[in-house]
N, C-alpha and C positions, 0 to 999 in steps of 0.2 A: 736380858735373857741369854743364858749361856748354848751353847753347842748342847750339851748333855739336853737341855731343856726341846730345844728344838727338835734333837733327835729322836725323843719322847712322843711329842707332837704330832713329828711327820710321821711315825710305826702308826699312831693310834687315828692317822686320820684315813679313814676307808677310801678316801679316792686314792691313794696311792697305791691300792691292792687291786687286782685283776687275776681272777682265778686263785694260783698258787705264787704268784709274780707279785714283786716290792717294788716298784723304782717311786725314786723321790730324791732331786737333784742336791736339794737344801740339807738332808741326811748325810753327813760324813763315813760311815759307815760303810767297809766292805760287804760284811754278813751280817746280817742280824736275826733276831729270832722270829721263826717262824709265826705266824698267826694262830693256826691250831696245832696241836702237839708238841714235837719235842724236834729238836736243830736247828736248825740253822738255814736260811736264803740269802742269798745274791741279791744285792741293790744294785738293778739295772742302772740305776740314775747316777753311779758313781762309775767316774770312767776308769778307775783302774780295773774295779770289777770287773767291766765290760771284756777288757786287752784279757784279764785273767782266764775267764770263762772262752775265749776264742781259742787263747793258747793252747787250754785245758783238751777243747775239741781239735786243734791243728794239728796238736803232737801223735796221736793214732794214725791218723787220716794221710798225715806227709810221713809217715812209717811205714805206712802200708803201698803207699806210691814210690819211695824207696827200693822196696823192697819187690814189686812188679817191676820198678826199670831195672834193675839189677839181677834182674829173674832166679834169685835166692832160692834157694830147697832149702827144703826144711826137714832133718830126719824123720822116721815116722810115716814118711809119707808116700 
C-alpha cells in the first residue's frame, strides 16, 4: 500500500473528522481537502501543521504585545 493509498483512506474514514476538524497521524498531509465544499483544512494530526497553525496565530498576538510594551501610536488616532 503506498502513502497516496493511505492517504485516501484516512480522508475517507469518518472517524478522523470531528465537526469541520481532520487529524489523522497516518496521513502525511499538511492540508487537505475539505469534506463538503471547496478548500482546503489543516491535518491536526501532522505536526508541522500543528507549529504552522500556532505561528499562523503567534504572529498578531506577539505584534500586538509589541506594540503595547513599546506604547507605539499609531497616526489617525
Amino acid at each position: 500500500m503506498t502513502q497516496d493509498d493511505i492517504n485516501q483512506a484516512e480522508w475517507s474514514n469518518p472517524q478522523n473528522w470531528s465537526w469541520l476538524c481532520y487529524r489523522s497521524v497516518r496521513d502525511s498531509r499538511m492540508f487537505v481537502p475539505k469534506r463538503w465544499g471547496f478548500g482546503w483544512t489543516v491535518n491536526f494530526g501532522n505536526r508541522n501543521s500543528v507549529f504552522l497553525f500556532v505561528a499562523l496565530l503567534a504572529i498578531p498576538m506577539l505584534s500586538l504585545l509589541m506594540s503595547r510594551m513599546l506604547r507605539l501610536e499609531f497616526p489617525g488616532k
